[in-house]
N, C-alpha and C positions, 0 to 999 in steps of 0.2 A: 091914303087909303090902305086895309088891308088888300096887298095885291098876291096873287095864287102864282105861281112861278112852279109849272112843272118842267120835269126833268133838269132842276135846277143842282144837279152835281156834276152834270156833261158841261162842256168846254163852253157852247154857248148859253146854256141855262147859267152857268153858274157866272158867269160876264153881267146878264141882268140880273139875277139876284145883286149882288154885289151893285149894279148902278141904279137899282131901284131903293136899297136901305141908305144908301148916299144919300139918295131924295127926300131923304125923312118916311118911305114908305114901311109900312110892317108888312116884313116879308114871309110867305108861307111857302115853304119847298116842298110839293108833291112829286114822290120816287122812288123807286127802291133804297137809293142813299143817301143822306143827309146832304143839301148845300152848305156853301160857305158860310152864310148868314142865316139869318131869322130861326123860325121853329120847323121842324122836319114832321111833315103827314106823307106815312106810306103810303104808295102807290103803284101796284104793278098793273102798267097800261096795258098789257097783254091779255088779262079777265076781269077785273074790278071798275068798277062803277066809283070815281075818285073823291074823297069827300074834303066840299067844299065850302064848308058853313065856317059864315063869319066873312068871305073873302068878298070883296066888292068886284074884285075885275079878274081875268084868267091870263095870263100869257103863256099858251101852251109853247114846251120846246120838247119833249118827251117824244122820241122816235127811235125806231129802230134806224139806223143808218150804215152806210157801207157800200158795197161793190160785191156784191154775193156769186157764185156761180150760179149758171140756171138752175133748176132744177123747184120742185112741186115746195119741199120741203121748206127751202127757204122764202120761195113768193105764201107761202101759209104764214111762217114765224113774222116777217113783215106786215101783212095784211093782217095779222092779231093786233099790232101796234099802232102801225099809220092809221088804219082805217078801222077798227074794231073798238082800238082806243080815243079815235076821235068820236067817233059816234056815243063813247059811254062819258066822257068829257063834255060833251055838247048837252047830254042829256041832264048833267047834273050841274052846269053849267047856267038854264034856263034862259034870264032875261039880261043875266049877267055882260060887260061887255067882253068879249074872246081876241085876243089876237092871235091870231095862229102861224107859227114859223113853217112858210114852206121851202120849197128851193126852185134854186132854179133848173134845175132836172128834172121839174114838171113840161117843160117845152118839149115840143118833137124836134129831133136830134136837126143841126145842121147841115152842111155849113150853111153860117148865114151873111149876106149881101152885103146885111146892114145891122143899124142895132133894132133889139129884140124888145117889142113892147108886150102890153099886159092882152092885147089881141092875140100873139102867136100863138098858133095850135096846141094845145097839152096834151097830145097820144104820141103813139109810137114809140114812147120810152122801150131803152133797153136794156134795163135790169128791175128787179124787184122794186127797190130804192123809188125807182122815179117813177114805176107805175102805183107803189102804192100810196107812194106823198100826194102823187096827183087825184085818187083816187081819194084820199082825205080832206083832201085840199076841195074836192068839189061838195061835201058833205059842209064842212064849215062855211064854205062860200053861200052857199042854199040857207043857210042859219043863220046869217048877217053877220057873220064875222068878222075881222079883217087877216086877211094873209099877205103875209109878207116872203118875198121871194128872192134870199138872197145869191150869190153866186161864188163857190170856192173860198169860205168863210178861212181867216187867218188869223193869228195872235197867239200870244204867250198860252201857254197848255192847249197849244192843237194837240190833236193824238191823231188824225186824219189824213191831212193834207198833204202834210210835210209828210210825213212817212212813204207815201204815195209818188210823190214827187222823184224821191230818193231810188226809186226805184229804175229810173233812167240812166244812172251815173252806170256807165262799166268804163276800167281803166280810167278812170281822169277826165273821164268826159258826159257829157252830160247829151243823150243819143236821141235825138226828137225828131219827131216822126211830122213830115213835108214840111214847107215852108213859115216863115215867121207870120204869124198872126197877133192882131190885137185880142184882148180879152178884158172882161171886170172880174174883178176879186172883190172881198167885201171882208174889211176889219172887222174882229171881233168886235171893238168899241163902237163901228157905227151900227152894226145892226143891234144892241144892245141897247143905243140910243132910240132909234126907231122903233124898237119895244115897245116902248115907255110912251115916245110921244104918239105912235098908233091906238092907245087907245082913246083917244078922240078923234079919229078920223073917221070917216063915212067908209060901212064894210064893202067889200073888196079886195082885188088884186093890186100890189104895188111892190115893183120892182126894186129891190136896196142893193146899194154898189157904195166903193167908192167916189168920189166925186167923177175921176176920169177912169176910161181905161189905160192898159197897159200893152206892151210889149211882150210876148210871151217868150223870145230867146231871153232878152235882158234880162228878166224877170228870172228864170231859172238860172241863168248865169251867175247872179247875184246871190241868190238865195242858197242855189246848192253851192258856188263858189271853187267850178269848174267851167272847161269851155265848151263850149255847145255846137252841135255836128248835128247834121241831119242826115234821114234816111229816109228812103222812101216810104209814102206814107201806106198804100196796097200793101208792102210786103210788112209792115207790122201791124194793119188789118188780119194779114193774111196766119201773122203767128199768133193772134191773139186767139183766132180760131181752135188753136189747137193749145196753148200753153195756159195751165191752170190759172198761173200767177199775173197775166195780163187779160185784161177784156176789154172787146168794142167798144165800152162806153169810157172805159179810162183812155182810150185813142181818142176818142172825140172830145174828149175834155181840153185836148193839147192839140186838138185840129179844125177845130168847129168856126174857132175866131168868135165865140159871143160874147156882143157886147150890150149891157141891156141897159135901154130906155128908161132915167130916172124921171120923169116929166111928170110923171103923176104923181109921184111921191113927193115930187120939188112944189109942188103945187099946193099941196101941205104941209109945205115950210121944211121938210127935210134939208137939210143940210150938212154931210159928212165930213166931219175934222178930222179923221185919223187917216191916213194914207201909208204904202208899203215901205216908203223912208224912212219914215217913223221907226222901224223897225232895225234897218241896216244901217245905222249910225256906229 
Protein backbone atom coordinates (compact mmCIF):
# COMPACT_ATOMS: atom_id res chain seq x y z
CA UNK A 1 0.00 0.00 0.00
CA UNK A 2 0.82 3.61 -0.25
CA UNK A 3 1.34 4.10 3.45
CA UNK A 4 1.46 8.25 4.93
CA UNK A 5 4.05 8.08 7.91
CA UNK A 6 3.91 11.52 9.53
CA UNK A 7 6.56 12.90 11.54
CA UNK A 8 8.57 10.38 9.84
CA UNK A 9 12.12 12.23 10.61
CA UNK A 10 11.71 11.85 14.57
CA UNK A 11 13.23 8.90 16.31
CA UNK A 12 10.13 6.83 16.17
CA UNK A 13 8.48 8.10 12.86
CA UNK A 14 11.60 7.39 11.16
CA UNK A 15 11.88 3.53 12.77
CA UNK A 16 8.50 2.79 10.74
CA UNK A 17 9.13 4.57 7.82
CA UNK A 18 12.22 2.43 7.55
CA UNK A 19 10.13 -0.99 8.69
CA UNK A 20 7.24 -0.09 6.46
CA UNK A 21 9.62 0.29 2.94
CA UNK A 22 11.20 -3.12 4.20
CA UNK A 23 7.64 -4.36 3.74
CA UNK A 24 7.59 -3.58 0.15
CA UNK A 25 5.29 -0.49 1.28
CA UNK A 26 5.56 2.98 -0.66
CA UNK A 27 6.44 5.31 1.80
CA UNK A 28 5.18 8.90 2.12
CA UNK A 29 6.92 11.05 5.06
CA UNK A 30 4.65 13.96 6.14
CA UNK A 31 6.81 16.81 8.21
CA UNK A 32 8.68 19.62 8.21
CA UNK A 33 11.83 17.29 7.40
CA UNK A 34 12.44 14.64 4.94
CA UNK A 35 12.44 10.82 6.51
CA UNK A 36 14.90 8.20 5.86
CA UNK A 37 12.98 6.71 2.95
CA UNK A 38 10.32 7.25 0.38
CA UNK A 39 9.06 10.77 -0.93
CA UNK A 40 8.98 13.73 1.53
CA UNK A 41 5.29 16.03 1.68
CA UNK A 42 5.62 18.98 3.87
CA UNK A 43 3.92 19.22 6.72
CA UNK A 44 3.58 21.61 9.64
CA UNK A 45 1.07 19.96 12.03
CA UNK A 46 0.94 23.07 14.09
CA UNK A 47 -1.54 24.99 11.15
CA UNK A 48 -1.89 23.09 8.02
CA UNK A 49 -4.53 20.68 6.92
CA UNK A 50 -1.79 17.76 5.69
CA UNK A 51 -2.06 16.41 2.13
CA UNK A 52 -2.87 13.13 1.64
CA UNK A 53 -3.84 12.08 -1.78
CA UNK A 54 -2.69 8.85 -3.21
CA UNK A 55 -1.97 7.35 0.50
CA UNK A 56 -4.16 4.32 1.53
CA UNK A 57 -3.57 4.31 5.34
CA UNK A 58 -2.11 7.21 7.84
CA UNK A 59 0.26 6.27 10.79
CA UNK A 60 0.30 9.36 12.52
CA UNK A 61 3.77 9.95 14.85
CA UNK A 62 3.94 13.91 14.39
CA UNK A 63 3.87 15.51 17.98
CA UNK A 64 5.07 17.94 19.76
CA UNK A 65 6.94 16.08 22.69
CA UNK A 66 8.97 16.69 25.97
CA UNK A 67 8.66 17.66 29.54
CA UNK A 68 7.99 21.47 29.20
CA UNK A 69 7.60 23.87 32.29
CA UNK A 70 4.27 24.97 33.12
CA UNK A 71 3.26 27.79 31.84
CA UNK A 72 0.11 29.20 29.17
CA UNK A 73 2.70 29.29 26.51
CA UNK A 74 3.88 26.10 26.11
CA UNK A 75 0.34 24.07 26.88
CA UNK A 76 -0.79 26.48 23.58
CA UNK A 77 2.47 25.37 21.30
CA UNK A 78 1.48 21.56 22.37
CA UNK A 79 -2.30 21.88 21.97
CA UNK A 80 -1.40 23.48 18.11
CA UNK A 81 0.15 20.04 17.53
CA UNK A 82 -1.29 17.05 19.58
CA UNK A 83 -4.62 18.17 19.35
CA UNK A 84 -5.00 20.89 16.65
CA UNK A 85 -2.97 18.70 14.34
CA UNK A 86 -4.85 15.67 14.94
CA UNK A 87 -8.02 17.05 14.43
CA UNK A 88 -6.61 18.61 10.85
CA UNK A 89 -5.20 14.91 10.17
CA UNK A 90 -8.39 13.28 10.98
CA UNK A 91 -10.05 15.73 8.66
CA UNK A 92 -8.06 14.95 5.66
CA UNK A 93 -7.57 11.64 6.64
CA UNK A 94 -11.64 10.86 6.04
CA UNK A 95 -12.39 6.95 5.59
CA UNK A 96 -8.83 6.31 5.51
CA UNK A 97 -7.48 3.72 8.17
CA UNK A 98 -5.33 6.01 11.11
CA UNK A 99 -3.20 4.62 13.60
CA UNK A 100 -2.35 7.09 16.00
CA UNK A 101 0.90 6.81 18.32
CA UNK A 102 -0.09 7.93 21.74
CA UNK A 103 1.66 7.34 25.02
CA UNK A 104 1.43 6.32 27.80
CA UNK A 105 1.34 9.64 29.72
CA UNK A 106 -2.09 9.69 28.86
CA UNK A 107 -2.93 7.64 32.23
CA UNK A 108 -3.56 9.68 35.51
CA UNK A 109 -0.28 9.71 37.27
CA UNK A 110 0.44 6.73 39.91
CA UNK A 111 1.69 4.83 41.78
CA UNK A 112 0.06 1.98 40.58
CA UNK A 113 -0.81 -1.57 42.48
CA UNK A 114 -0.79 -3.43 39.46
CA UNK A 115 -0.39 -3.43 35.80
CA UNK A 116 -2.09 -0.61 33.94
CA UNK A 117 -4.80 -1.60 31.28
CA UNK A 118 -6.58 0.37 28.56
CA UNK A 119 -9.60 1.07 31.42
CA UNK A 120 -7.24 3.34 33.58
CA UNK A 121 -8.37 6.81 33.96
CA UNK A 122 -6.53 9.43 31.25
CA UNK A 123 -6.73 12.85 33.34
CA UNK A 124 -4.77 14.44 35.79
CA UNK A 125 -1.76 14.39 33.70
CA UNK A 126 0.99 16.62 34.79
CA UNK A 127 2.43 18.43 32.08
CA UNK A 128 1.46 19.73 28.56
CA UNK A 129 2.76 16.49 26.96
CA UNK A 130 0.25 14.15 28.43
CA UNK A 131 -2.69 16.39 28.75
CA UNK A 132 -2.49 17.31 25.15
CA UNK A 133 -1.60 13.54 23.83
CA UNK A 134 -4.53 12.66 25.75
CA UNK A 135 -6.61 15.21 24.50
CA UNK A 136 -5.65 14.00 20.85
CA UNK A 137 -5.82 10.88 21.58
CA UNK A 138 -9.73 11.20 22.54
CA UNK A 139 -10.39 12.98 19.17
CA UNK A 140 -8.83 9.99 17.03
CA UNK A 141 -10.54 7.55 19.44
CA UNK A 142 -14.11 9.30 18.57
CA UNK A 143 -13.02 8.76 14.60
CA UNK A 144 -12.22 4.96 14.80
CA UNK A 145 -8.83 5.06 14.88
CA UNK A 146 -6.48 2.97 16.51
CA UNK A 147 -4.16 4.30 19.27
CA UNK A 148 -1.39 2.88 20.44
CA UNK A 149 0.14 3.63 23.74
CA UNK A 150 3.51 2.96 24.16
CA UNK A 151 5.74 3.60 27.33
CA UNK A 152 9.52 5.21 27.64
CA UNK A 153 10.18 4.32 23.91
CA UNK A 154 14.21 3.29 23.47
CA UNK A 155 16.55 2.42 20.61
CA UNK A 156 19.33 3.54 18.46
CA UNK A 157 18.80 7.58 17.76
CA UNK A 158 16.66 8.32 21.01
CA UNK A 159 17.29 12.04 21.61
CA UNK A 160 14.71 11.81 24.64
CA UNK A 161 15.08 9.21 26.98
CA UNK A 162 18.52 8.59 27.51
CA UNK A 163 19.40 12.28 27.76
CA UNK A 164 16.73 12.40 30.56
CA UNK A 165 17.97 9.50 32.24
CA UNK A 166 21.44 11.03 32.50
CA UNK A 167 20.34 13.41 34.36
CA UNK A 168 20.53 11.37 37.72
CA UNK A 169 24.21 10.54 37.58
CA UNK A 170 26.15 13.09 40.02
CA UNK A 171 29.63 11.83 41.16
CA UNK A 172 29.58 8.20 39.89
CA UNK A 173 26.31 7.40 40.79
CA UNK A 174 23.23 7.22 39.47
CA UNK A 175 20.79 9.17 42.49
CA UNK A 176 16.88 7.66 42.21
CA UNK A 177 14.42 8.82 44.07
CA UNK A 178 12.42 5.86 46.72
CA UNK A 179 12.55 2.38 46.30
CA UNK A 180 13.17 -0.22 43.29
CA UNK A 181 10.26 -0.56 41.21
CA UNK A 182 9.11 -2.63 38.07
CA UNK A 183 8.42 -0.63 34.95
CA UNK A 184 7.71 -1.40 30.84
CA UNK A 185 9.83 0.29 28.31
CA UNK A 186 9.06 -0.15 24.74
CA UNK A 187 11.70 -0.87 21.85
CA UNK A 188 11.93 1.30 19.10
CA UNK A 189 11.51 -1.94 16.90
CA UNK A 190 8.31 -3.24 18.61
CA UNK A 191 6.29 -0.29 18.42
CA UNK A 192 7.35 0.15 14.85
CA UNK A 193 6.11 -3.21 14.33
CA UNK A 194 2.73 -2.67 15.97
CA UNK A 195 2.55 0.19 13.53
CA UNK A 196 2.32 -1.57 10.69
CA UNK A 197 0.36 -4.65 12.01
CA UNK A 198 -2.41 -2.06 13.67
CA UNK A 199 -3.66 -1.10 10.83
CA UNK A 200 -5.81 -3.95 10.78
CA UNK A 201 -6.94 -4.16 14.10
CA UNK A 202 -10.40 -2.89 15.34
CA UNK A 203 -10.09 1.07 16.50
CA UNK A 204 -9.12 1.53 19.83
CA UNK A 205 -6.78 1.76 22.73
CA UNK A 206 -3.88 -0.80 23.06
CA UNK A 207 -1.23 -0.74 25.28
CA UNK A 208 2.60 -1.63 23.53
CA UNK A 209 5.47 -2.68 25.68
CA UNK A 210 8.03 -4.93 25.75
CA UNK A 211 7.21 -8.53 26.15
CA UNK A 212 8.07 -8.27 30.08
CA UNK A 213 8.63 -5.63 32.40
CA UNK A 214 11.72 -4.61 34.14
CA UNK A 215 13.65 -3.57 37.09
CA UNK A 216 14.11 0.03 37.32
CA UNK A 217 17.54 0.09 39.62
CA UNK A 218 19.05 -2.69 37.17
CA UNK A 219 17.85 -0.95 34.30
CA UNK A 220 19.54 2.32 35.08
CA UNK A 221 22.45 0.72 36.34
CA UNK A 222 23.15 -0.85 33.28
CA UNK A 223 22.41 1.67 30.91
CA UNK A 224 23.98 4.64 32.58
CA UNK A 225 26.69 2.23 33.79
CA UNK A 226 27.11 3.57 37.34
CA UNK A 227 25.78 2.40 40.86
CA UNK A 228 22.59 3.29 41.87
CA UNK A 229 21.61 5.02 45.51
CA UNK A 230 18.45 6.21 46.53
CA UNK A 231 17.04 9.10 48.12
CA UNK A 232 14.10 9.97 49.38
CA UNK A 233 11.39 10.22 47.20
CA UNK A 234 9.21 13.59 49.11
CA UNK A 235 12.54 15.44 49.17
CA UNK A 236 13.08 15.11 45.36
CA UNK A 237 9.29 15.91 44.93
CA UNK A 238 9.99 18.51 47.07
CA UNK A 239 13.08 19.92 44.58
CA UNK A 240 11.40 19.39 41.62
CA UNK A 241 9.11 22.11 42.96
CA UNK A 242 11.32 24.63 42.71
CA UNK A 243 14.39 23.55 40.27
CA UNK A 244 13.78 24.38 36.48
CA UNK A 245 15.59 21.42 35.36
CA UNK A 246 13.60 18.67 37.24
CA UNK A 247 9.59 18.15 37.28
CA UNK A 248 6.99 16.04 39.02
CA UNK A 249 6.32 14.22 36.13
CA UNK A 250 10.09 13.04 35.41
CA UNK A 251 9.86 11.80 39.34
CA UNK A 252 7.04 9.78 38.48
CA UNK A 253 8.44 8.30 35.59
CA UNK A 254 11.25 6.67 38.05
CA UNK A 255 8.48 6.29 40.96
CA UNK A 256 5.20 5.17 39.70
CA UNK A 257 6.36 1.37 39.01
CA UNK A 258 4.03 1.22 35.62
CA UNK A 259 3.50 -1.68 34.23
CA UNK A 260 1.11 -1.79 31.38
CA UNK A 261 -1.26 -4.47 30.39
CA UNK A 262 -0.41 -6.00 26.81
CA UNK A 263 -3.68 -8.41 26.64
CA UNK A 264 -5.28 -6.51 24.26
CA UNK A 265 -2.84 -6.02 22.06
CA UNK A 266 -1.58 -9.84 22.46
CA UNK A 267 -5.11 -10.70 21.43
CA UNK A 268 -4.20 -9.38 18.00
CA UNK A 269 -1.43 -11.24 17.72
CA UNK A 270 1.16 -8.61 18.94
CA UNK A 271 4.14 -10.22 19.74
CA UNK A 272 7.43 -8.17 20.85
CA UNK A 273 10.95 -9.56 19.66
CA UNK A 274 13.12 -6.73 20.60
CA UNK A 275 13.88 -6.46 24.23
CA UNK A 276 16.64 -4.07 26.36
CA UNK A 277 19.58 -6.90 26.03
CA UNK A 278 19.37 -6.54 22.72
CA UNK A 279 20.92 -3.50 23.22
CA UNK A 280 23.75 -4.01 26.05
CA UNK A 281 25.58 -6.78 24.35
Amino acid sequence: MRLAVTGGSGFCGAAVARLAAAAGHDVVCLGRRPGPVGRHVRWDAAGEVPDLAGADAVVHLAAAVGDPRPGRRAEAAYRAVNVGGTARLLEAARDRPVVWVSSASVYRPGPYPGPVDEDHPADGQRNAYGRTKAAGERLALAAGAVALRPRAVYGDGDRHLLPRLRRVVRGGRAWLPGPDVPMSLTAVENLAAACLAALSWPGGAYNIADDRPYRRDEVLGRVLGVPVRHVPAGLIRGIASVTPSLTRYAVDQLTDGMVLDLGRARAQGYRPRRELADYLV
